[in-house]
C-alpha positions as CSV (number, residue, x, y, z in Angstrom):
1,X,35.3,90.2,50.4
2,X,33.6,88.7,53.4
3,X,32.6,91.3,55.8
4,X,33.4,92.0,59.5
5,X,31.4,93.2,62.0
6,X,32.2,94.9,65.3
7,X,29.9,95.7,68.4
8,X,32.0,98.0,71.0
9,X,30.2,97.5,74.6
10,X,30.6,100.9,76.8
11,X,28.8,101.8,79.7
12,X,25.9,104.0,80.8
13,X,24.7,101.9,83.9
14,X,26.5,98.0,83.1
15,X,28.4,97.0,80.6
16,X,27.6,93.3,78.7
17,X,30.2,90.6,77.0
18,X,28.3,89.1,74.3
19,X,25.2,89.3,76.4
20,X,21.6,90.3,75.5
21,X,19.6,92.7,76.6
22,X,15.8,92.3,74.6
23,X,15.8,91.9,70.8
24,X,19.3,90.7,69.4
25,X,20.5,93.1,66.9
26,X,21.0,91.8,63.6
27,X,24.8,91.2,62.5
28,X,26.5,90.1,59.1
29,X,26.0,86.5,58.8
30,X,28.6,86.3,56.6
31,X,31.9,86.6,59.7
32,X,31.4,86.8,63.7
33,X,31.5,89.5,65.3
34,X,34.6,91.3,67.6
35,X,32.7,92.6,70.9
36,X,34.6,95.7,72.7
37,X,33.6,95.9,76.8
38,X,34.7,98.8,78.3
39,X,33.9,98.1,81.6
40,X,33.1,100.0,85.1
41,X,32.4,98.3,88.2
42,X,29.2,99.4,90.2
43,X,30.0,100.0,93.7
44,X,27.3,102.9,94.7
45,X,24.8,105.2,92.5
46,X,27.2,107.4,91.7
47,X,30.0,104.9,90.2
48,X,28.6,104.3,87.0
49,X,30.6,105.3,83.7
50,X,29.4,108.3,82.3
51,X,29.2,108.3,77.9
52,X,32.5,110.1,77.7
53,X,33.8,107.5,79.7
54,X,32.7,104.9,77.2
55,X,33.5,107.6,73.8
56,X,35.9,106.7,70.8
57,X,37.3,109.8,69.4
58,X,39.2,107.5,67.3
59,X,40.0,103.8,67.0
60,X,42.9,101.6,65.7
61,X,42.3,98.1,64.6
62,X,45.8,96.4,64.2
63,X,46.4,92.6,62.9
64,X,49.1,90.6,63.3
65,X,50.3,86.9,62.4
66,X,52.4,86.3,65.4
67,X,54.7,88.9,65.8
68,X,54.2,90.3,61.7
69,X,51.7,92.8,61.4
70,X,49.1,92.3,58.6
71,X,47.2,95.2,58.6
72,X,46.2,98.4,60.3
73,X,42.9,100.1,60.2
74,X,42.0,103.9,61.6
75,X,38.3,104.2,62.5
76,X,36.7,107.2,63.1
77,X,34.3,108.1,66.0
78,X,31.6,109.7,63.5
79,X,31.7,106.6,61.9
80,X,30.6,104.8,65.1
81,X,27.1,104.2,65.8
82,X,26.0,105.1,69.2
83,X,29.5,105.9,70.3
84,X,29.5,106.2,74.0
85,X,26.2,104.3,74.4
86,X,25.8,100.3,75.8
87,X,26.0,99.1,72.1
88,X,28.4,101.3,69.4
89,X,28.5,99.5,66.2
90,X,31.6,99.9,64.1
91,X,31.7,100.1,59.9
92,X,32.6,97.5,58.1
93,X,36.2,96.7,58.2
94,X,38.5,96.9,54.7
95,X,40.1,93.9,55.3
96,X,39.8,89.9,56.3
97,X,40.4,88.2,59.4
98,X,42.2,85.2,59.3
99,X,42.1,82.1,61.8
100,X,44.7,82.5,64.0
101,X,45.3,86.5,63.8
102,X,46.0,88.6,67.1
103,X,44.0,91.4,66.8
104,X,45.0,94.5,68.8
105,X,42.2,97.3,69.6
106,X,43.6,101.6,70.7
107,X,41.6,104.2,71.1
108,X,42.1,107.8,72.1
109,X,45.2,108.3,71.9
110,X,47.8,110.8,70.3
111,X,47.8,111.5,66.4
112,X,50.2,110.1,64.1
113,X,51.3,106.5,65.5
114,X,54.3,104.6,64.1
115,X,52.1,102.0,62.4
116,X,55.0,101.1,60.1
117,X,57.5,99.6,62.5
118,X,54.1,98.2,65.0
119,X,54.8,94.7,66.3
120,X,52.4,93.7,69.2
121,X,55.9,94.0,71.6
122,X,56.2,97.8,70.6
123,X,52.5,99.3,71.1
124,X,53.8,101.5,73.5
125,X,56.7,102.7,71.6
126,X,54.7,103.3,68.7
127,X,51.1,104.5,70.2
128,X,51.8,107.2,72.5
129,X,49.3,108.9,75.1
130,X,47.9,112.5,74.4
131,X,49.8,115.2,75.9
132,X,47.0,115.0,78.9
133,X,49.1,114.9,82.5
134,X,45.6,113.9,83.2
135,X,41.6,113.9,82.2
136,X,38.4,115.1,83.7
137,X,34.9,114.6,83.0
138,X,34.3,114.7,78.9
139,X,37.7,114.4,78.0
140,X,38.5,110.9,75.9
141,X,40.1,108.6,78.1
142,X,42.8,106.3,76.5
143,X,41.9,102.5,75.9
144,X,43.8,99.1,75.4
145,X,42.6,95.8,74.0
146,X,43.4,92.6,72.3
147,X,42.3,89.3,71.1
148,X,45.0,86.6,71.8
149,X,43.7,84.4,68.5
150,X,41.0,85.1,66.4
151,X,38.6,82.2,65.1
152,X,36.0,82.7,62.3
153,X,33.8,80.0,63.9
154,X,34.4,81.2,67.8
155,X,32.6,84.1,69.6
156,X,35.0,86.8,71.0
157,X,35.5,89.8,73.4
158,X,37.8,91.8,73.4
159,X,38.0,93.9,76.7
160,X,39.0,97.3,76.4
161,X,40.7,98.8,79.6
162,X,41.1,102.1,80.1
163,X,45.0,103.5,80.4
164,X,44.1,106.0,83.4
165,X,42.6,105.4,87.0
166,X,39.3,107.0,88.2
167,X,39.1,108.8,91.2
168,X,35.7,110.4,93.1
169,X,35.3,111.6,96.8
170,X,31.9,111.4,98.3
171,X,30.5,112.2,101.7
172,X,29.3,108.9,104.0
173,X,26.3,108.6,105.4
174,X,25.4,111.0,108.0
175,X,28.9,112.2,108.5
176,X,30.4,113.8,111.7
177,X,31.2,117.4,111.3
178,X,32.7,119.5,114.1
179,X,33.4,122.3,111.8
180,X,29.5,122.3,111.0
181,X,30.0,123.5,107.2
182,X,32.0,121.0,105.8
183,X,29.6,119.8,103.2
184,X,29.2,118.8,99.1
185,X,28.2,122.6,98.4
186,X,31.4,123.9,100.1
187,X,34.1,121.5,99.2
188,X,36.4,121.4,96.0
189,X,38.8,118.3,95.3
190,X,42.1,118.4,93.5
191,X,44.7,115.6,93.3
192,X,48.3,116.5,93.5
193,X,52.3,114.8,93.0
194,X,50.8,112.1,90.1
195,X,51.9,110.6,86.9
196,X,52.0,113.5,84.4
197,X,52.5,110.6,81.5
198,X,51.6,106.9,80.6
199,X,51.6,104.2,78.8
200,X,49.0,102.2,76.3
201,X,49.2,99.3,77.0
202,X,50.4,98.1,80.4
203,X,54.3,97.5,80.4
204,X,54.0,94.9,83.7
205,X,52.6,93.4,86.3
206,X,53.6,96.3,88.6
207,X,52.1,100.0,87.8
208,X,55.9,101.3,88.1
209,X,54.6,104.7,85.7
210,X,56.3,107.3,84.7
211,X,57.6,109.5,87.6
212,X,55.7,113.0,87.8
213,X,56.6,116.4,88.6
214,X,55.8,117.8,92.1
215,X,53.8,120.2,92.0
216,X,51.4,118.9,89.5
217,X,47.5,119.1,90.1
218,X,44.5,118.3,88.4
219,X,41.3,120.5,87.2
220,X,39.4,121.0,90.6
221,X,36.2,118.2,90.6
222,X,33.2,118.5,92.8
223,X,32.2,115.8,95.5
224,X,29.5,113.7,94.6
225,X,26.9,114.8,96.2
226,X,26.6,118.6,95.1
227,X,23.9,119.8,93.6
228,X,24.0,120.0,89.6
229,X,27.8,118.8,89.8
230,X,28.9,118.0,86.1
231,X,32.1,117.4,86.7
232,X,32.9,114.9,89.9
233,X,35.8,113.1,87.8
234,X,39.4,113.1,88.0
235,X,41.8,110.1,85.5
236,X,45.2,110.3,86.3
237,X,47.9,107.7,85.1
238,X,48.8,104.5,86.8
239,X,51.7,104.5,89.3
240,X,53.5,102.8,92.0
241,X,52.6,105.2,95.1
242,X,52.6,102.4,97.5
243,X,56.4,102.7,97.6
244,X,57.4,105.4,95.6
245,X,57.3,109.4,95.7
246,X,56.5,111.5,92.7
247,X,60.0,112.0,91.4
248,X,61.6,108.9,92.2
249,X,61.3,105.5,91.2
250,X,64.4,104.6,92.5
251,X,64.1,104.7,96.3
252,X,61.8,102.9,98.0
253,X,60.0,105.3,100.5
254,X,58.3,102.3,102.3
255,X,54.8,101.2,102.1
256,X,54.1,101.9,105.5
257,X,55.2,105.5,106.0
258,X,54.3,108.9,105.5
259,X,55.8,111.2,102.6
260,X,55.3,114.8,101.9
261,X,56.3,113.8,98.2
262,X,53.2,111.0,97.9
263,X,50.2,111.6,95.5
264,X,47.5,112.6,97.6
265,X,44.4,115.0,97.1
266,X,43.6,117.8,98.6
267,X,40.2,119.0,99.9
268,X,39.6,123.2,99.8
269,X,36.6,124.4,101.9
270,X,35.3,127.7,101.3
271,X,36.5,131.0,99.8
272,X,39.2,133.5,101.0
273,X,39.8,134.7,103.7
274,X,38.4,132.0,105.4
275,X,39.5,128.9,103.3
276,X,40.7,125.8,104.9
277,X,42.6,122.7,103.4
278,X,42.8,119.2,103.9
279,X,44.7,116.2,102.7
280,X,43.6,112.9,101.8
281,X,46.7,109.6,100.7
282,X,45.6,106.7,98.9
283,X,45.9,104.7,102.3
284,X,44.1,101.7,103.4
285,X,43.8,102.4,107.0
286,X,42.7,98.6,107.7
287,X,46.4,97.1,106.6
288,X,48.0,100.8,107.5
289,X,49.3,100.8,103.6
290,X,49.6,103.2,101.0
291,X,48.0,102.3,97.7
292,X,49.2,101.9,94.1
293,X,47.2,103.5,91.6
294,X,46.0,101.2,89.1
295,X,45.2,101.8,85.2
296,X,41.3,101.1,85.0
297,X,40.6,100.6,88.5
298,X,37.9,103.4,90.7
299,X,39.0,105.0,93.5
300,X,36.6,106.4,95.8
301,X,37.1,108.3,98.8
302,X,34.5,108.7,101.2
303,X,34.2,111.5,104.4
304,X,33.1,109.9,107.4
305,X,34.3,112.3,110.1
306,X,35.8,115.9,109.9
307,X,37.5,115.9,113.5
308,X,39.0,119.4,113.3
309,X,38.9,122.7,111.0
310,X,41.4,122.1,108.5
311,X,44.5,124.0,107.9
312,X,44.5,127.2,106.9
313,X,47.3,126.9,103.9
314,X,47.8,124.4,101.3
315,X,51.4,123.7,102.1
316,X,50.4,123.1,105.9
317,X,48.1,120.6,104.7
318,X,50.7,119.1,102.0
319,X,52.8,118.7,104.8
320,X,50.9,116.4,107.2
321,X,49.1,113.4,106.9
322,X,45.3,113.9,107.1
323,X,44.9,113.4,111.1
324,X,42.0,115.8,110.8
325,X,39.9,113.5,108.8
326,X,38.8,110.1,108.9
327,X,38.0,108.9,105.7
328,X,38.0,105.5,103.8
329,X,39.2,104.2,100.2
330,X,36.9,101.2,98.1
331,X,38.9,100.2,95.2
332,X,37.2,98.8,92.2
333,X,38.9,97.0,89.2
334,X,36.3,96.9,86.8
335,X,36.4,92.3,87.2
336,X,32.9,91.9,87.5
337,X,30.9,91.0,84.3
338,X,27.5,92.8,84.1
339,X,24.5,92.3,81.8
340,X,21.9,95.3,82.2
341,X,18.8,96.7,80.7
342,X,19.6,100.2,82.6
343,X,17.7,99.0,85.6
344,X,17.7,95.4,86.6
345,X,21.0,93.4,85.9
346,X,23.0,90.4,86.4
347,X,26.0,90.2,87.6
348,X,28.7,87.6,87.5
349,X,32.3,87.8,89.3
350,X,34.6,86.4,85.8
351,X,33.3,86.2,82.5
352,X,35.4,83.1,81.5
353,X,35.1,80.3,83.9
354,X,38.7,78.9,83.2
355,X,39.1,74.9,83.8
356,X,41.9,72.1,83.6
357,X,40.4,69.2,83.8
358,X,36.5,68.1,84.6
359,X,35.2,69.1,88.0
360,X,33.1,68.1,90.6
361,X,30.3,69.9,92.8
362,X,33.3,72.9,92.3
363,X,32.7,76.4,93.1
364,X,33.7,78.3,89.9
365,X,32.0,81.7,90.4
366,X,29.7,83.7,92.1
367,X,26.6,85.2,90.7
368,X,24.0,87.8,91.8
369,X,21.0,89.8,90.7
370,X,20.7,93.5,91.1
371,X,16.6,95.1,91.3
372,X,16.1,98.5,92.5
373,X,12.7,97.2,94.2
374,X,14.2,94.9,96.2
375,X,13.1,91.5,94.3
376,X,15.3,89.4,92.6
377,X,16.2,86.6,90.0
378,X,14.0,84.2,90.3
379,X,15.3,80.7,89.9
380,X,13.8,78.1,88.2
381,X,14.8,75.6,85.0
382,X,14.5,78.2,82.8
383,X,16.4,80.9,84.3
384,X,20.2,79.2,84.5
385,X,20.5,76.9,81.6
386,X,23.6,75.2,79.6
387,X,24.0,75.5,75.7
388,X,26.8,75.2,73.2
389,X,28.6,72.2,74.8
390,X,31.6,70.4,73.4
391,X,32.2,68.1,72.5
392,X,29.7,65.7,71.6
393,X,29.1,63.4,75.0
394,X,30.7,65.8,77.2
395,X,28.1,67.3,80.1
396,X,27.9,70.2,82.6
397,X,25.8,70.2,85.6
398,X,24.6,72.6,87.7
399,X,25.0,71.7,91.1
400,X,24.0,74.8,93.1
401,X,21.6,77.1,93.0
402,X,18.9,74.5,93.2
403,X,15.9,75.3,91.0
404,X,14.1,77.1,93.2
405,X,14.3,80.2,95.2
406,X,15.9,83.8,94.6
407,X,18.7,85.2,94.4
408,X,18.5,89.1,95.5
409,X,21.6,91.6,95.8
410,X,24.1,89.0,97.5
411,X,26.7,87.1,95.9
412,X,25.7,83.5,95.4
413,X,28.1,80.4,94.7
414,X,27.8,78.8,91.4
415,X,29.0,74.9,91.4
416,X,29.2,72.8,88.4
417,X,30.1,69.3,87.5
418,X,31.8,68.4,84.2
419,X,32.1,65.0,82.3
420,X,33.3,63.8,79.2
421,X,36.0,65.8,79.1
422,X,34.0,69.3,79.1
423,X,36.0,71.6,76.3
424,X,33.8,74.5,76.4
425,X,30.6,75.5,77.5
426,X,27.9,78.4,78.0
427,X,25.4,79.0,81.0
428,X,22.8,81.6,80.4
429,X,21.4,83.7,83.3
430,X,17.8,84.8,82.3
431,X,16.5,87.9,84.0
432,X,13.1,89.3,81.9
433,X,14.5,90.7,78.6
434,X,18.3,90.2,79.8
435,X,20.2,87.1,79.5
436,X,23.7,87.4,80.4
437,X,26.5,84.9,79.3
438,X,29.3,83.3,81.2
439,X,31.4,81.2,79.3
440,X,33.7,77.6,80.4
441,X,36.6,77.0,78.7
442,X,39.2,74.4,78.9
443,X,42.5,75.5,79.0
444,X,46.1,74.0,79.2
């Protein structure tokens, strides 16, 4: 029996899709590897995924031919090496993959699953969440992902994305404070009115979720910033809150407007008797909208001014939008494909350049490098090269960056030219010990 290897890719700082970071490890000649990314965008020091973001409690490997299942496999997280670290390698696997085969990947989720009746239409039906209305720091988060076609002589990834949305608050730089003790050390952060359920795998385009029940509210988490803070997590399930309350997925409410009954979070400074309350909506104030709450996407808030003391009851601050605050939202989907060594990385804005037909001079990505000390990725013939083109006659060209230069913590365009009918592709970024992979692909 031929055997199959698997490389899971989590997160401590960046996370890699069949990328390199110093010595490759050595893999099974014999079959290609599956690579798992479970990926976290960077969008400040604090954003990074912590190991229990990126830990397998327990992993399903299911196989189909079309819509007929082949075979299911249960792996444990024991039997993962490094589990929760950059690079987790699985055990071999019991059984072959065949050319062709849609291989679905599920981790963390409840006990028991229908794996009888499992077609990759059903997941949901048959994989359910863990009774979790929602997760905090150390808790196993659950995780989708699948392989459309599986090809002995390809390289794959299969991109695991997290069922639940992450959500941190953080103080801006140099905030304004009238109250003059509204601070990390004195601030507690709880969400309220959110999903208490989900799904797997993602049933549409539109994070509709599974209405909630109001009154619902998370483990209190910490704001970034304080001192020792373990826990400054909070995962709830996806939901439509842009137009929808808590309990009803019928009416719309209006993207625009206010509603007591919206998921929101609520800020508690200091102890009794003296403790005051404040409310923050997933709002973008620039389009004056509220927000959806997306599975795998990072949700930060971040205190700029504190205009007035807050109120001095919860339901006072439930009940009115957060006028006593000013505060903004970054969303972060987790898009961005990221080679790192922990310290220095490289960055690229897709990990599959997708293309039609050839191109010329065409902007197909951007690229960046990122270097604590301020440097950056030197560019020169051997730090963006091409390999692995097909088919035989067929050419890629890199038309910008030039050869020369560098390319420091701004995005940069990458423009190619293809010929001869350019099927696939690789262009390697060399950074020191990294080199990071983005692949080109023809498709119909």
């Amino acid at each position: 029996m031929k055997r199959i290897t698997l490389f899971l890719f989590g997160i401590l700082c960046f996370t890699a899709c069949n990328n390199e970071i110093g010595p490759e490890p050595r893999i099974d000649t014999e079959a290609r590897q599956i690579e798992l990314r479970i990926p976290d965008a960077q969008v400040s020091v604090y954003s990074t995924a912590t190991v229990s973001e990126c830990t397998i409690d327990t992993l399903w490997v299911l196989v189909f031919n079309g819509n007929t299942k082949r075979w299911v496999e249960k792996i444990a997280g024991n039997d993962i090496v490094n589990n929760g670290q950059a690079t987790q390698l699985l055990p071999q696997l019991s059984n072959k993959l065949e050319n062709g085969n849609t291989i679905i990947c599920i981790a963390n989720v409840a006990p028991n699953p229908d794996t009888t009746n499992i077609t990759p239409a059903n997941i949901n039906t048959c994989f359910k969440t863990r009774s979790n209305t929602h997760y905090s720091g150390g808790d196993f988060l659950p995780m989708y992902g699948k392989i459309d076609s599986w090809a002995p002589s390809g390289s794959y990834t299969c991109l695991m994305t997290r069922s639940v949305a992450k959500v941190q608050v953080q103080m801006g730089t140099a905030p304004s404070d009238v109250t003059g003790n509204f601070d990390a050390e004195n601030v507690t952060c709880q969400i309220y009115d959110f999903a208490q359920s989900g799904y797997v795998q993602r049933p549409g385009s539109t994070p509709a979720g599974i209405s909630g029940t109001p009154g619902l509210y998370t483990s209190p988490f910490d704001i970034l910033q304080k001192e020792g803070a373990t826990n400054t997590n909070a995962f709830i399930y996806e939901y439509q809150s842009s137009i929808y309350s808590i309990s009803n997925t019928n009416t719309n409410i209006g993207i625009k407007n206010f509603h007591v009954m919206r998921q929101h979070i609520i800020l508690t400074k200091g102890t009794a008797p003296n403790t005051r309350y404040y409310r923050l909506d997933f709002y973008n104030s620039v389009d004056s909208i509220f927000l959806d709450t997306e599975r795998n996407h990072h949700y930060i808030f971040t205190i700029n001014k504190v205009r007035s003391e807050g109120y001095t009851s919860l339901t006072q601050a439930q009940n009115n939008p957060g006028s006593n605050i000013e505060y903004t939202v970054r969303i972060e989907d987790g898009s961005q494909s990221i080679t790192s060594n922990g310290q220095y990385a490289v960055v690229t804005s897709v990990d599959t350049v997708k293309l039609t037909t050839d191109v010329t001079d065409q902007t197909v990505a951007t690229f960046r490098s990122i270097d604590p000390t301020g440097g950056g990725l030197n560019i020169d013939d051997n730090s963006i090269s091409v390999e692995d083109i097909q088919p035989g006659g067929a050419a890629l060209t890199i038309t910008s960056p030039s050869t020369s230069g560098s390319i420091a913590t701004g995005n940069k365009d990458l423009k190619i030219t293809t010929t001869g009918n350019l099927t696939q592709a690789t262009i390697l970024f060399k950074y020191g010990n990294i080199t990071h992979r983005l692949y080109v692909k023809k498709v119909p």
